[in-house]
PyMOL Python script that loads the backbone (N, CA, C, O; Angstrom):
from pymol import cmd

cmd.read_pdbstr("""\
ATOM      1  N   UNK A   1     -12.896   7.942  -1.945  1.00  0.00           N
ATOM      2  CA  UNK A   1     -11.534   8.310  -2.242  1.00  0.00           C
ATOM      3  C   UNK A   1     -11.349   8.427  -3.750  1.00  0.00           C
ATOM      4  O   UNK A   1     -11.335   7.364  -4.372  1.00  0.00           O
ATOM      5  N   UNK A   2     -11.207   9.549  -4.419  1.00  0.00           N
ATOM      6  CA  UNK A   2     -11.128  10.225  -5.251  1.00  0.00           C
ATOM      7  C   UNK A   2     -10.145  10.705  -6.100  1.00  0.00           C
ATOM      8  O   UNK A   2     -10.384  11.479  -7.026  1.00  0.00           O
ATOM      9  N   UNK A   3      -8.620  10.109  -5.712  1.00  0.00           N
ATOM     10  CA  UNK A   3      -7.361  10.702  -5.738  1.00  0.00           C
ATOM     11  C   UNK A   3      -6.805  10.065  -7.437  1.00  0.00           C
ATOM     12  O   UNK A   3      -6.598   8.892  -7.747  1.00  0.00           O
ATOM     13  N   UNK A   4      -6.714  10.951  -8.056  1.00  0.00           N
ATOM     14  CA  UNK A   4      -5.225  10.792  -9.183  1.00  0.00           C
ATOM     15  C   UNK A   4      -4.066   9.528  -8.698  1.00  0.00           C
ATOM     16  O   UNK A   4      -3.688   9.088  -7.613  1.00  0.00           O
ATOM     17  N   UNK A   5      -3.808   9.287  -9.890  1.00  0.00           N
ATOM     18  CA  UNK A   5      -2.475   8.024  -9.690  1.00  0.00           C
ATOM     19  C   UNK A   5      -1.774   8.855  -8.677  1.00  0.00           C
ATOM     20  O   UNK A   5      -2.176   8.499  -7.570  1.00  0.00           O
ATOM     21  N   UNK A   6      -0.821   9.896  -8.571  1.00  0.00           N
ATOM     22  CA  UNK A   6      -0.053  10.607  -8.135  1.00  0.00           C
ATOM     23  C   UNK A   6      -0.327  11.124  -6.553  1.00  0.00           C
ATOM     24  O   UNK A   6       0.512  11.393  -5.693  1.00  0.00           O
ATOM     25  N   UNK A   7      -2.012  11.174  -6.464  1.00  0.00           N
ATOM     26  CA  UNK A   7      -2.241  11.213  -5.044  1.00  0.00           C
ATOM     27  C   UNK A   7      -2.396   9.848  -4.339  1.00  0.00           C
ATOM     28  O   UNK A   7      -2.235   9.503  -3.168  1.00  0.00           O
ATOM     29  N   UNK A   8      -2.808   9.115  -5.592  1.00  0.00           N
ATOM     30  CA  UNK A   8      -3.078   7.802  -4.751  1.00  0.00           C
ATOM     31  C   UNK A   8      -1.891   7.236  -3.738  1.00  0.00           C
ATOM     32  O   UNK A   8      -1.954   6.695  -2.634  1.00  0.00           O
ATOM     33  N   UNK A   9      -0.559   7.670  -4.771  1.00  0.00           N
ATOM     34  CA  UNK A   9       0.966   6.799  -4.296  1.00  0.00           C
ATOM     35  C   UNK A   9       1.347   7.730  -3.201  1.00  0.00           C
ATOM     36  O   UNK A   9       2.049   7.199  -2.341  1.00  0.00           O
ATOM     37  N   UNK A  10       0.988   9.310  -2.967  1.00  0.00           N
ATOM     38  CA  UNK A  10       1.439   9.495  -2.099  1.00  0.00           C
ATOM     39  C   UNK A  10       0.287   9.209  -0.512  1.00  0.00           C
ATOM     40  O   UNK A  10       0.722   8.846   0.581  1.00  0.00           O
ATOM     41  N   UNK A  11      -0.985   9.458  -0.786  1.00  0.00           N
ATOM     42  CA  UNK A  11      -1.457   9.351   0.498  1.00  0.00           C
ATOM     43  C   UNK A  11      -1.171   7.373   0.995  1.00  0.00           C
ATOM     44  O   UNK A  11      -1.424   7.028   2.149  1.00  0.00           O
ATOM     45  N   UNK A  12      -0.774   6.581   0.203  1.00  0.00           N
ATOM     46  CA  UNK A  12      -0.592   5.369   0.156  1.00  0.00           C
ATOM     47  C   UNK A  12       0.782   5.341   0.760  1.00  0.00           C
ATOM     48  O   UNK A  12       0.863   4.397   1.546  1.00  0.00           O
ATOM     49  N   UNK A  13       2.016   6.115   0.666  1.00  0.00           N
ATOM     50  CA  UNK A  13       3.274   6.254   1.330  1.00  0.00           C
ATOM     51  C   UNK A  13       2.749   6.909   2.460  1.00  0.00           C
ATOM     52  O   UNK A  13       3.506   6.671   3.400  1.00  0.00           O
ATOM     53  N   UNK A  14       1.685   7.717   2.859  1.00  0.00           N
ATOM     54  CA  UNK A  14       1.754   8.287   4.115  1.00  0.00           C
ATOM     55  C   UNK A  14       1.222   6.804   5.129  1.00  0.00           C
ATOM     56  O   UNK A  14       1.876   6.190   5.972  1.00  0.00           O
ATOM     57  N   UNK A  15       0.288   6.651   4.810  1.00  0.00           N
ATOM     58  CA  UNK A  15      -0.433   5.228   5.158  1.00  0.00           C
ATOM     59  C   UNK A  15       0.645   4.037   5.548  1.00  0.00           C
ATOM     60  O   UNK A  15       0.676   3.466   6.638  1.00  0.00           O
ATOM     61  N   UNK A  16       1.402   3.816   4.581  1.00  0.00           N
ATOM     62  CA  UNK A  16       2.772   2.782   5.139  1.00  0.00           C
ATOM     63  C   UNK A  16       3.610   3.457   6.219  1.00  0.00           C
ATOM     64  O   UNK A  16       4.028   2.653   7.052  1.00  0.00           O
ATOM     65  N   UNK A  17       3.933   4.617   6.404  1.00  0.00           N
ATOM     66  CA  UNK A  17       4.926   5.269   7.248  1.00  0.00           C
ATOM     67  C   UNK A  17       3.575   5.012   8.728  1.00  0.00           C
ATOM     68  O   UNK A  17       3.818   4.605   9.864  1.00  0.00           O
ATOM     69  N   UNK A  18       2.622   5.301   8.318  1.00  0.00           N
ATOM     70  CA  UNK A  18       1.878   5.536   9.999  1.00  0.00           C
ATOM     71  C   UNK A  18       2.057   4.217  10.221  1.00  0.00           C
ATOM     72  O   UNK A  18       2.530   3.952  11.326  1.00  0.00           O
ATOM     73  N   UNK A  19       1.721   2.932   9.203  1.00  0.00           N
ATOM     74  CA  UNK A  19       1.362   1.355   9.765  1.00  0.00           C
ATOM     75  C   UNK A  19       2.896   1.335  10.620  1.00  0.00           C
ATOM     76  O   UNK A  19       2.755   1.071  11.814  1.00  0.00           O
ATOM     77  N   UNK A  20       4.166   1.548  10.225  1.00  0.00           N
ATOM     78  CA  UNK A  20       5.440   1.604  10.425  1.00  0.00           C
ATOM     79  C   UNK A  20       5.720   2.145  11.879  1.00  0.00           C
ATOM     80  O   UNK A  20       6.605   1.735  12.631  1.00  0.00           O
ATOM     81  N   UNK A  21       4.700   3.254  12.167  1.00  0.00           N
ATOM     82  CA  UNK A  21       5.110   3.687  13.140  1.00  0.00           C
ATOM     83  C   UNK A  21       5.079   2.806  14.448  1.00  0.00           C
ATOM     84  O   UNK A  21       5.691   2.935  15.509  1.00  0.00           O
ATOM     85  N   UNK A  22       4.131   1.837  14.006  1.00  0.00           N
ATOM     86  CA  UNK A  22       3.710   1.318  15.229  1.00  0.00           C
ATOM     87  C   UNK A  22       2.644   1.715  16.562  1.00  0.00           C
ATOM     88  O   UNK A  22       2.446   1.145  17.635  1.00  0.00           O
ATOM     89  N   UNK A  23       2.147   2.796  16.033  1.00  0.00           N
ATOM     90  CA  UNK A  23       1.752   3.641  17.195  1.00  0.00           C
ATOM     91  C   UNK A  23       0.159   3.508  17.119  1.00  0.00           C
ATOM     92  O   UNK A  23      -0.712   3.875  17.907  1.00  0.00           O
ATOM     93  N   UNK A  24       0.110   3.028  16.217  1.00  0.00           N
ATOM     94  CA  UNK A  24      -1.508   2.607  15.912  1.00  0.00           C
ATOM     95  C   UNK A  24      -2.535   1.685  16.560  1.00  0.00           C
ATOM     96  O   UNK A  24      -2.232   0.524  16.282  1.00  0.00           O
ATOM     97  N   UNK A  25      -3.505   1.740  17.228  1.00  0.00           N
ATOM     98  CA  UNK A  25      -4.072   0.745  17.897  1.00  0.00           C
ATOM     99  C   UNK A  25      -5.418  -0.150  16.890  1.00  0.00           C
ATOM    100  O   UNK A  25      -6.115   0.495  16.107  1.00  0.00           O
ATOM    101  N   UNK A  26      -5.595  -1.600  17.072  1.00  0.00           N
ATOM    102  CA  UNK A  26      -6.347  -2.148  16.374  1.00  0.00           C
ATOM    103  C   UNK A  26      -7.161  -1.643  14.802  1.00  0.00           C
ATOM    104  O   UNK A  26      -6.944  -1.813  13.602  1.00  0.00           O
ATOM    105  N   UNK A  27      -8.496  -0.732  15.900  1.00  0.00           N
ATOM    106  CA  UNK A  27      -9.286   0.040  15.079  1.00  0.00           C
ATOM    107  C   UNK A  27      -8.745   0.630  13.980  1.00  0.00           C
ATOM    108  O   UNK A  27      -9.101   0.312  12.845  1.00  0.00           O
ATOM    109  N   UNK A  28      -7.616   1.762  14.284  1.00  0.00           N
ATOM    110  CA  UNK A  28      -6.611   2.373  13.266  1.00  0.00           C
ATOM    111  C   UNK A  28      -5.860   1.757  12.264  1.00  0.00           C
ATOM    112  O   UNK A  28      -5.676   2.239  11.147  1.00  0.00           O
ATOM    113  N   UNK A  29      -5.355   0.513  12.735  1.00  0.00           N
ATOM    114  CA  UNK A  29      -4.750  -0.618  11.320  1.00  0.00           C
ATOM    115  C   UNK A  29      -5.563  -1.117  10.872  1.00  0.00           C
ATOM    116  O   UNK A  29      -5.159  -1.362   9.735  1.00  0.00           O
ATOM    117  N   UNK A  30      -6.847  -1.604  10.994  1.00  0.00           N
ATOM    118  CA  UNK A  30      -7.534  -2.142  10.240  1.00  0.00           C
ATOM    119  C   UNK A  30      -8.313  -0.771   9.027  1.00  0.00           C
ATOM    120  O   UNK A  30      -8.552  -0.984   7.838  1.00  0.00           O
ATOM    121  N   UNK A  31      -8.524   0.327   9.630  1.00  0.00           N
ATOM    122  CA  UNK A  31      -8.801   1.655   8.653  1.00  0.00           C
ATOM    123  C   UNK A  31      -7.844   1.851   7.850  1.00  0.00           C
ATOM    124  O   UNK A  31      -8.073   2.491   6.824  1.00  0.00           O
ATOM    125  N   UNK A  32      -6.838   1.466   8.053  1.00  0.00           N
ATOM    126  CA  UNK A  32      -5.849   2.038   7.257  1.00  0.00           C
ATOM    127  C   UNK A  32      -5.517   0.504   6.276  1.00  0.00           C
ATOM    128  O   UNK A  32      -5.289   0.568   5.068  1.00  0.00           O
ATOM    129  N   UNK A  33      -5.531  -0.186   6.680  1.00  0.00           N
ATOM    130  CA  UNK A  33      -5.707  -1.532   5.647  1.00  0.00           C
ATOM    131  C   UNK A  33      -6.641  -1.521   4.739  1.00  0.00           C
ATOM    132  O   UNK A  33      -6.344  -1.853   3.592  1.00  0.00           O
ATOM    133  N   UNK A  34      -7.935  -1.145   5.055  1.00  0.00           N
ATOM    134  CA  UNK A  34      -8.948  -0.967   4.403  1.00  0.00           C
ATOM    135  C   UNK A  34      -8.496   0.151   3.527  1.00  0.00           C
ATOM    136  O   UNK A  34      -8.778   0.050   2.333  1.00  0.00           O
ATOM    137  N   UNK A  35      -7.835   1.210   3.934  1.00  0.00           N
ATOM    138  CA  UNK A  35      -7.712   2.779   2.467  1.00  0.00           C
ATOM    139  C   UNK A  35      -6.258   1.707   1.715  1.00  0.00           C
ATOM    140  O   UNK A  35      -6.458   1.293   0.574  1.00  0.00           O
ATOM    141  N   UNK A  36      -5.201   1.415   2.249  1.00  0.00           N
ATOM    142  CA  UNK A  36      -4.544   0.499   1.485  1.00  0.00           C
ATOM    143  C   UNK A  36      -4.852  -0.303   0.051  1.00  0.00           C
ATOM    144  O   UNK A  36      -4.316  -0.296  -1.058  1.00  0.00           O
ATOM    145  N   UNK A  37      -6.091  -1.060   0.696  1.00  0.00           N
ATOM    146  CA  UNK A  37      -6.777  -2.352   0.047  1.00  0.00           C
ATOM    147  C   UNK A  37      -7.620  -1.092  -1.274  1.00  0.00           C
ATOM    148  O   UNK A  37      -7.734  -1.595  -2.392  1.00  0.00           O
ATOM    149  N   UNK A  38      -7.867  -0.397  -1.210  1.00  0.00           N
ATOM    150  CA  UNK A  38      -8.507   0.449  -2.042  1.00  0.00           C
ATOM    151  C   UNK A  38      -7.717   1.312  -2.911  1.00  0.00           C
ATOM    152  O   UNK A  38      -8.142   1.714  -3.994  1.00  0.00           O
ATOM    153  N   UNK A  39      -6.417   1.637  -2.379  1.00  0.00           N
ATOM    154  CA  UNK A  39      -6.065   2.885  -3.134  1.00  0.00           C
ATOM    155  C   UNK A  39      -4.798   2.038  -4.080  1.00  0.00           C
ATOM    156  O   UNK A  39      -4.480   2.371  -5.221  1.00  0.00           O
ATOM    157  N   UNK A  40      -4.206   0.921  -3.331  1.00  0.00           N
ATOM    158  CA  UNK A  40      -3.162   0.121  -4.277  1.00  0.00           C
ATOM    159  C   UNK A  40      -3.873  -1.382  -5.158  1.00  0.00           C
ATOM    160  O   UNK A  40      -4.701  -2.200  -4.758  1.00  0.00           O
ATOM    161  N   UNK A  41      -3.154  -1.283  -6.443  1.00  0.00           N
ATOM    162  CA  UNK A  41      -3.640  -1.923  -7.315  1.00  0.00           C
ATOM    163  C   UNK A  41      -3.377  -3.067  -7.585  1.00  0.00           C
ATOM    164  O   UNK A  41      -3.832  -3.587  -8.604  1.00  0.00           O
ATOM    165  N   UNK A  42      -2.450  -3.829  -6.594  1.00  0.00           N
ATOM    166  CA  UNK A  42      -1.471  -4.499  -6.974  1.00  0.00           C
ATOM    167  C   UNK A  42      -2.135  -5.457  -5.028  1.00  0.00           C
ATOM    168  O   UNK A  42      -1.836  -4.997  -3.927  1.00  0.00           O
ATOM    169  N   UNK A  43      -3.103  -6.897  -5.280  1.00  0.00           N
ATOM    170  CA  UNK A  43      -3.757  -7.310  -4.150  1.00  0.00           C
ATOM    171  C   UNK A  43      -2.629  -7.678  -3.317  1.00  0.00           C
ATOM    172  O   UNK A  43      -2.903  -8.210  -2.241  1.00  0.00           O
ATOM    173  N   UNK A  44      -1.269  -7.470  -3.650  1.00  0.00           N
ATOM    174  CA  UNK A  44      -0.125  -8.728  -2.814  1.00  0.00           C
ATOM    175  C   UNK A  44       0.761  -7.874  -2.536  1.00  0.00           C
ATOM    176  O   UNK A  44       1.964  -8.099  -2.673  1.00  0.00           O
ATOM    177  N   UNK A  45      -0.014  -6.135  -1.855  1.00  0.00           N
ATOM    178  CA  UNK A  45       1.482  -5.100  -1.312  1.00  0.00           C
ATOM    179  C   UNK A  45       1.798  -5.442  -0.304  1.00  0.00           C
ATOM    180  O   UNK A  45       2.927  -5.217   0.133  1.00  0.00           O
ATOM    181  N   UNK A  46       0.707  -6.207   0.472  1.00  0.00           N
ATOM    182  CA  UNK A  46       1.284  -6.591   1.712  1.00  0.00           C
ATOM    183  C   UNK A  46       2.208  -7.724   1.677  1.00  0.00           C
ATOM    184  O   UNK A  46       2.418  -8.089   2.834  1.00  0.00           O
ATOM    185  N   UNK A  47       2.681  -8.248   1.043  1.00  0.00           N
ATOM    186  CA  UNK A  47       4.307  -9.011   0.867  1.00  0.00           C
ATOM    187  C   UNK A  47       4.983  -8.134   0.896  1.00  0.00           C
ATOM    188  O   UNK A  47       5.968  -8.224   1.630  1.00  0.00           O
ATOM    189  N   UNK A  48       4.783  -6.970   0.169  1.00  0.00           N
ATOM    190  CA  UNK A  48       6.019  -5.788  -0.399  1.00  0.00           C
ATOM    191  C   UNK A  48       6.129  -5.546   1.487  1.00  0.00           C
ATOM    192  O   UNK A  48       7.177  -5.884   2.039  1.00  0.00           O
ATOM    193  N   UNK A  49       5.276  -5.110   2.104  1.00  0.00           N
ATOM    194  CA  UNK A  49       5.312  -4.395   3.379  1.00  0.00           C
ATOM    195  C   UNK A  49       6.050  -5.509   4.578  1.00  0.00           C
ATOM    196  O   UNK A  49       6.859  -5.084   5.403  1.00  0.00           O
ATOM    197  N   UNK A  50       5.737  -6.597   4.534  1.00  0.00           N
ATOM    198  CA  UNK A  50       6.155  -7.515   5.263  1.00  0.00           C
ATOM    199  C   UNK A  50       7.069  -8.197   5.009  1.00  0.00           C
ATOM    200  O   UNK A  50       8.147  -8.069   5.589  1.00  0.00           O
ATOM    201  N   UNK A  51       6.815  -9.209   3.944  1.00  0.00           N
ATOM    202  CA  UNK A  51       7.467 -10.872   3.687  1.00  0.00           C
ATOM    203  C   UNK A  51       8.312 -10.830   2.702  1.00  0.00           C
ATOM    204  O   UNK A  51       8.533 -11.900   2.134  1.00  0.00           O
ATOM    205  N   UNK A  52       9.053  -9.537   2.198  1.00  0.00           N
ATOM    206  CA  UNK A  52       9.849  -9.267   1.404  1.00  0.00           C
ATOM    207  C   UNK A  52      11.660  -9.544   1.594  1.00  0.00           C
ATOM    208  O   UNK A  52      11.881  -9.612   2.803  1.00  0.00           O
ATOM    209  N   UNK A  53      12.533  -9.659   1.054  1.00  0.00           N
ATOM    210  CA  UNK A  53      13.535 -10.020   1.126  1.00  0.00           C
ATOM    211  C   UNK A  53      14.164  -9.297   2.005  1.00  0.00           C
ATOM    212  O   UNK A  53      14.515  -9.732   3.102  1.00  0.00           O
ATOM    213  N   UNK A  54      14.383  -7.995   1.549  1.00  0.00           N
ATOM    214  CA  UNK A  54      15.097  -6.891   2.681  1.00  0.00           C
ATOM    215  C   UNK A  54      13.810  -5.813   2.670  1.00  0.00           C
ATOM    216  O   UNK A  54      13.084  -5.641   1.692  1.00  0.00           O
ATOM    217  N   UNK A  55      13.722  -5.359   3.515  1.00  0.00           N
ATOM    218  CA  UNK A  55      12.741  -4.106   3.854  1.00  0.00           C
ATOM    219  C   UNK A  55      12.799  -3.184   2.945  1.00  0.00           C
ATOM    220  O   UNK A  55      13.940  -2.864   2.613  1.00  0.00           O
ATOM    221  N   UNK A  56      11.713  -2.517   2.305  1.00  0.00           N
ATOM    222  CA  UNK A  56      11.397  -1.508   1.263  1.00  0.00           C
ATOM    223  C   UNK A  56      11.063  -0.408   1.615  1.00  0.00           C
ATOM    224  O   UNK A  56      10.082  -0.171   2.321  1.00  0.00           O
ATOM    225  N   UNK A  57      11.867   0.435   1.150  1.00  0.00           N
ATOM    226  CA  UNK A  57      11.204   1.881   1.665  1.00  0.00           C
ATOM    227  C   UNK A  57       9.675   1.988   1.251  1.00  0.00           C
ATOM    228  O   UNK A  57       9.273   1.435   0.227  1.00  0.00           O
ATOM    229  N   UNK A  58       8.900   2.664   2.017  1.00  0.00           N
ATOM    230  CA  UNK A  58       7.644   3.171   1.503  1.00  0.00           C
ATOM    231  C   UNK A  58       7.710   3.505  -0.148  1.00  0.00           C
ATOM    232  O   UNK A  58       7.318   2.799  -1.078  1.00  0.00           O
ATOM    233  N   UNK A  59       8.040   4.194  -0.164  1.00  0.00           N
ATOM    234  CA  UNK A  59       8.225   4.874  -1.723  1.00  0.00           C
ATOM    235  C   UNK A  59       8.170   3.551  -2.849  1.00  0.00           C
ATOM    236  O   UNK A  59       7.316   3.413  -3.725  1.00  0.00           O
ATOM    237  N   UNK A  60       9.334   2.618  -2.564  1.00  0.00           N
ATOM    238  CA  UNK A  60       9.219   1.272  -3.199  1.00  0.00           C
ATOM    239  C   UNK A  60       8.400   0.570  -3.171  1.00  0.00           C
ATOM    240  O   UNK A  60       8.196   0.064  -4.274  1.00  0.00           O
ATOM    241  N   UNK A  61       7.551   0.135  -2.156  1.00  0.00           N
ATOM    242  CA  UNK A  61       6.514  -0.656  -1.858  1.00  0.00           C
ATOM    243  C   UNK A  61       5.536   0.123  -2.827  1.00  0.00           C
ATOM    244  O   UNK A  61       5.263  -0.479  -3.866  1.00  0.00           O
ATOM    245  N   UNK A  62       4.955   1.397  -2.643  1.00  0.00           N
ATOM    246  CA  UNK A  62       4.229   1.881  -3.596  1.00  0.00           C
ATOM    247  C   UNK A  62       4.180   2.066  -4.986  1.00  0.00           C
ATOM    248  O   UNK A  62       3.143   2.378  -5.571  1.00  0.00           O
ATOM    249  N   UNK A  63       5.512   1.845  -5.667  1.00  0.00           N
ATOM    250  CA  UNK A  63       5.865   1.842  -6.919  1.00  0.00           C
ATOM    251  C   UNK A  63       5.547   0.477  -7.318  1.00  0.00           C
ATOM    252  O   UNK A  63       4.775   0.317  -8.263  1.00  0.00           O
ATOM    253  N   UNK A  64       6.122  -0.672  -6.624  1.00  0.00           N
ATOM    254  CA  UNK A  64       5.999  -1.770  -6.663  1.00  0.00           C
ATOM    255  C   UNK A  64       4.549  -2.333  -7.172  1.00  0.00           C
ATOM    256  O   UNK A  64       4.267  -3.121  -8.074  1.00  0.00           O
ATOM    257  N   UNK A  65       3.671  -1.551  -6.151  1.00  0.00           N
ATOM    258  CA  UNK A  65       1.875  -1.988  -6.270  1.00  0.00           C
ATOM    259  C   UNK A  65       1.269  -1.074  -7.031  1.00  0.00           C
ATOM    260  O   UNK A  65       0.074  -0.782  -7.021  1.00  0.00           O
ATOM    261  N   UNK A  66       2.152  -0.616  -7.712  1.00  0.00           N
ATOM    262  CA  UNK A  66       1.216   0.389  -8.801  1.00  0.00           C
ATOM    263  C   UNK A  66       1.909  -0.425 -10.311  1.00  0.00           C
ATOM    264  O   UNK A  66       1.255  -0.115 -11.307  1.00  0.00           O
ATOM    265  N   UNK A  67       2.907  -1.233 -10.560  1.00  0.00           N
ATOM    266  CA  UNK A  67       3.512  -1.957 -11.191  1.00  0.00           C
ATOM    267  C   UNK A  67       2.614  -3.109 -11.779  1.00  0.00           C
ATOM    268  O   UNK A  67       2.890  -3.520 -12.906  1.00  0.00           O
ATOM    269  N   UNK A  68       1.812  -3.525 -11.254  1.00  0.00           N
ATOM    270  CA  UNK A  68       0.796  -4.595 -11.227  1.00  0.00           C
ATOM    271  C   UNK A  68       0.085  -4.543 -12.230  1.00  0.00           C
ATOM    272  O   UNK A  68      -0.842  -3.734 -12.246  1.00  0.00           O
ATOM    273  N   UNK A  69       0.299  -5.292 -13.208  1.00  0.00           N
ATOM    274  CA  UNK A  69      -0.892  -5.883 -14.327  1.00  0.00           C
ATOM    275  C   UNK A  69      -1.831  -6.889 -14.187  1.00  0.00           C
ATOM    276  O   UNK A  69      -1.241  -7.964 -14.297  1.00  0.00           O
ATOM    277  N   UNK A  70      -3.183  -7.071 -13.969  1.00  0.00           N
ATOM    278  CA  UNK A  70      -3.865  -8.000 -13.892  1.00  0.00           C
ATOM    279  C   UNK A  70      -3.439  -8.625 -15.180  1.00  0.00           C
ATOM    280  O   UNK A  70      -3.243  -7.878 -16.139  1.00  0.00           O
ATOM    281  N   UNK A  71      -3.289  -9.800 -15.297  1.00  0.00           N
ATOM    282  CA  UNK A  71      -4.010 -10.997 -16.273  1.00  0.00           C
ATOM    283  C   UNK A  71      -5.535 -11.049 -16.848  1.00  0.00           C
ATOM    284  O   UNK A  71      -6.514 -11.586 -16.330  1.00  0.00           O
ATOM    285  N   UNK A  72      -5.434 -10.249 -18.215  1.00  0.00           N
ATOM    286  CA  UNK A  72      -6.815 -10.191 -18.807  1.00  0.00           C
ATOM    287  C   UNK A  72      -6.990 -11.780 -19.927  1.00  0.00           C
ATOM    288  O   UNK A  72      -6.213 -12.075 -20.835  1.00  0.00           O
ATOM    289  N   UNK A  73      -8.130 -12.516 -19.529  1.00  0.00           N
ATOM    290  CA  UNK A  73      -8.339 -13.187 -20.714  1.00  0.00           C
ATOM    291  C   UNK A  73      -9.631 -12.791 -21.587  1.00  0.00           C
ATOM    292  O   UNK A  73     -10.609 -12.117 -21.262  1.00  0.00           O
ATOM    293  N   UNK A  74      -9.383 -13.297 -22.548  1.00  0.00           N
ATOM    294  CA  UNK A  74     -10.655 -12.644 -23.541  1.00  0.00           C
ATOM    295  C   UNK A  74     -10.960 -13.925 -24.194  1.00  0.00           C
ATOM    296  O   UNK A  74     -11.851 -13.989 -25.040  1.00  0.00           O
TER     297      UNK A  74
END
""", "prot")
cmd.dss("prot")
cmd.show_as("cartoon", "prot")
cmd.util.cbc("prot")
cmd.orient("prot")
């Protein structure tokens, strides 16, 4: 996976809308967790997606995990 910031956030909003749909069986959420776990930068989107205060649109959740600064020490 090869994608620009700009593709990353959107094939990453398509990815939250399918998990959303519900319509997905095992095999399929765990593939799609896995392109998740790869394409967002930010290891704790899955709070944004779940354990969050009020529900986030896709769009937010992805802004959110692209927001993410690691902690560099030197």
């Amino acid at each position: 996976m090869n994608y620009n910031k700009d593709e990353r956030k959107l094939e990453a909003i398509k990815l939250i809308n399918n998990f959303r749909s519900g319509l997905l069986d095992d095999n399929e959420l765990s593939d799609l967790i896995f392109k998740l776990d790869k394409l967002l930068p930010d290891p704790n989107y899955w709070d944004y997606m779940v354990d969050y205060e009020r529900e986030l649109l896709p769009e937010e959740i992805v802004n959110k995990a692209f927001e993410f600064k690691p902690l560099i020490f030197s």
